[in-house]
C-alpha positions in Angstrom: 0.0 0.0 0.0 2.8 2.7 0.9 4.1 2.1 -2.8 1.0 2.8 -4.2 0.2 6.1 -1.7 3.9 7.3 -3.2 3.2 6.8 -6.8 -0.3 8.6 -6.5 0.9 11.2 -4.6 4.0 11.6 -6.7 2.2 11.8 -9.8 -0.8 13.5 -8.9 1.3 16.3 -6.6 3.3 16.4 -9.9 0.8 17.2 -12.4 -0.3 20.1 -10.2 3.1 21.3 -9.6 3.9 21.4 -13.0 0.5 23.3 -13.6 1.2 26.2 -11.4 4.8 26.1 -12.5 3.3 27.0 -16.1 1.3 29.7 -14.2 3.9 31.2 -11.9 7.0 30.7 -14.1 6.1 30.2 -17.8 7.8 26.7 -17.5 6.4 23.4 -19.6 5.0 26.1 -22.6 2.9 28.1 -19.9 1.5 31.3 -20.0 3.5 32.6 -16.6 2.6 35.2 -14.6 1.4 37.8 -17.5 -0.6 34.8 -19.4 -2.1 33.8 -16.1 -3.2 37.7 -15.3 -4.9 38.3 -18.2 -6.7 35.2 -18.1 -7.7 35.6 -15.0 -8.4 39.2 -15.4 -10.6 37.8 -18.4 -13.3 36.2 -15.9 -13.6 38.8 -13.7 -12.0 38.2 -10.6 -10.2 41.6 -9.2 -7.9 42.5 -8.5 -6.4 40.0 -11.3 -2.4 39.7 -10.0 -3.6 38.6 -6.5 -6.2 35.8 -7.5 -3.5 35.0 -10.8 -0.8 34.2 -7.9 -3.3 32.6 -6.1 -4.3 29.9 -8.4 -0.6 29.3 -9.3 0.5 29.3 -5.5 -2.3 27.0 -4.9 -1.5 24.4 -7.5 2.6 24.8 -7.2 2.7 24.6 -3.5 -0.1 22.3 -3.0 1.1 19.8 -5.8 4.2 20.4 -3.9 3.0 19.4 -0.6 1.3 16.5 -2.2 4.2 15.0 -3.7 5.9 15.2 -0.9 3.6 14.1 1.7 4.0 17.0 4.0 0.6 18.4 5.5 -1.2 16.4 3.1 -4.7 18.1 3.8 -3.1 20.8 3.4 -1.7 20.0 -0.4 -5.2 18.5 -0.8 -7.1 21.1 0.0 -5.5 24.1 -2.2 -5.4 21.8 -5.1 -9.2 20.9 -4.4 -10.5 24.3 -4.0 -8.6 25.4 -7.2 -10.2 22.6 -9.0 -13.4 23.9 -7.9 -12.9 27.0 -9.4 -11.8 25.6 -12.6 -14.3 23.0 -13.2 -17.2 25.6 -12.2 -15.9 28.5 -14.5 -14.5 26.6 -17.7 -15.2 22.9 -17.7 -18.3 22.2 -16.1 -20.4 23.9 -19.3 -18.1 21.3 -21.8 -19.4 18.3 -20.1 -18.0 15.7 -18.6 -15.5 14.1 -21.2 -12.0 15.7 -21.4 -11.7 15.7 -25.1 -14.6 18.3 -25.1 -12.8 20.1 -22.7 -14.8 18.8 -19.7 -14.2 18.0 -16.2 -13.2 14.5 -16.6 -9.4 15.0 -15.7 -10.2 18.1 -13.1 -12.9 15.3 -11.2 -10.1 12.8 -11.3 -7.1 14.7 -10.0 -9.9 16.2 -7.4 -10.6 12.6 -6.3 -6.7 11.5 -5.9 -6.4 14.5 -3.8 -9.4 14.3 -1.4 -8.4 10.3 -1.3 -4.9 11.1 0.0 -6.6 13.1 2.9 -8.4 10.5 3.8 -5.9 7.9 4.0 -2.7 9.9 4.6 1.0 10.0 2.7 1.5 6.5 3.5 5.3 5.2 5.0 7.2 7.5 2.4 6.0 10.4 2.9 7.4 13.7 5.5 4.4 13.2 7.6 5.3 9.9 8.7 8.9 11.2 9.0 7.4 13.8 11.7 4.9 11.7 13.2 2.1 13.7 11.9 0.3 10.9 9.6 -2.2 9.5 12.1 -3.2 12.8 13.1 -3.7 14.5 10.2 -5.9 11.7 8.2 -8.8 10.0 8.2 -12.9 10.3 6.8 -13.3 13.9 8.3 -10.1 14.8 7.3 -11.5 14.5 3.8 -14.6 15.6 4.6 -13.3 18.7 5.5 -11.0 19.7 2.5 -13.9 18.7 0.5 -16.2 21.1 2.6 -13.6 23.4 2.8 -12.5 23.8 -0.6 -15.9 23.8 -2.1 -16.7 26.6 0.2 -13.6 28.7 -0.5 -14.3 27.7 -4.4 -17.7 29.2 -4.5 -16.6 32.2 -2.4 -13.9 32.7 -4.9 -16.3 32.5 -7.6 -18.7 34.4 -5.7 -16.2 37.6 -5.4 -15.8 37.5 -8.8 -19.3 38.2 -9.5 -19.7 41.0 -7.2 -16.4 42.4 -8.6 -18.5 42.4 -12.1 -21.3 43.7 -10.8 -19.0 46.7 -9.5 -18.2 47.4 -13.2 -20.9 47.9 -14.8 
């Protein structure tokens, strides 16, 4: 079982990683922080640098934190609440197949996540290095990054349409 916790939490911290690296540093063909800005600026949100850092903090560091099974709830949740956000505002209205641009892949890596809060890092991981594992995973533990980032998500989103409302 610990091999299997490493390899998901390896690859699915990874993928995230690599997506806010694209974000925050222009690496793997990515927009970087200019790209990210004026997409982000694009759906509203305001102001766009802070919520643009944000999202790439969010997925660097929490794909980070993932991958290396330190405060895995914590990875968890800021890659969940991004998802949130992402599925809501650009894949949820493609449907559910990733080759239509849908939430397919977003639902997936949202699932890993939330799963790895539930049942910890495993043996290789910092957490069990520090002694932190048992305390910092289990049912509720999931429970509450999924609460948690589906509240921030919507609060995000929420903001955002205030913010357009201001413009008008």
């Amino acid at each position: 079982m610990s091999y299997g916790l490493l390899l998901l939490r390896v690859v699915v911290g990874g993928i995230f990683a690599a997506h806010g690296a694209q974000k925050l540093f222009g690496w793997f063909e990515g927009p970087g922080r200019a790209g990210t800005r004026g997409w982000i600026g694009s759906m509203g949100f305001r102001p766009d640098w802070l919520f643009a850092m944000l999202v790439s903090l969010q997925e660097l560091g929490g794909g980070l934190l993932l991958a290396f099974g330190l405060l895995t709830p914590l990875g968890a949740l800021a890659v969940t609440a991004s998802m949130v956000v992402a599925v809501a505002l650009v894949h949820w209205k493609n449907g559910f197949f990733v080759g239509k641009g849908g939430y397919e892949f977003n639902l997936a890596l949202t699932a890993a996540a939330v799963a790895l809060a539930a049942t910890g890092p495993g043996r290789f991981s910092i957490d069990r290095a520090l002694h932190w594992d048992d305390n910092i995973s289990g049912l509720w533990w999931a429970v509450g990054v999924l609460a948690a980032a589906l509240v921030g998500g919507m609060l995000a989103i929420a903001s955002r349409r205030a913010n357009r409302g201001a413009q008008i």
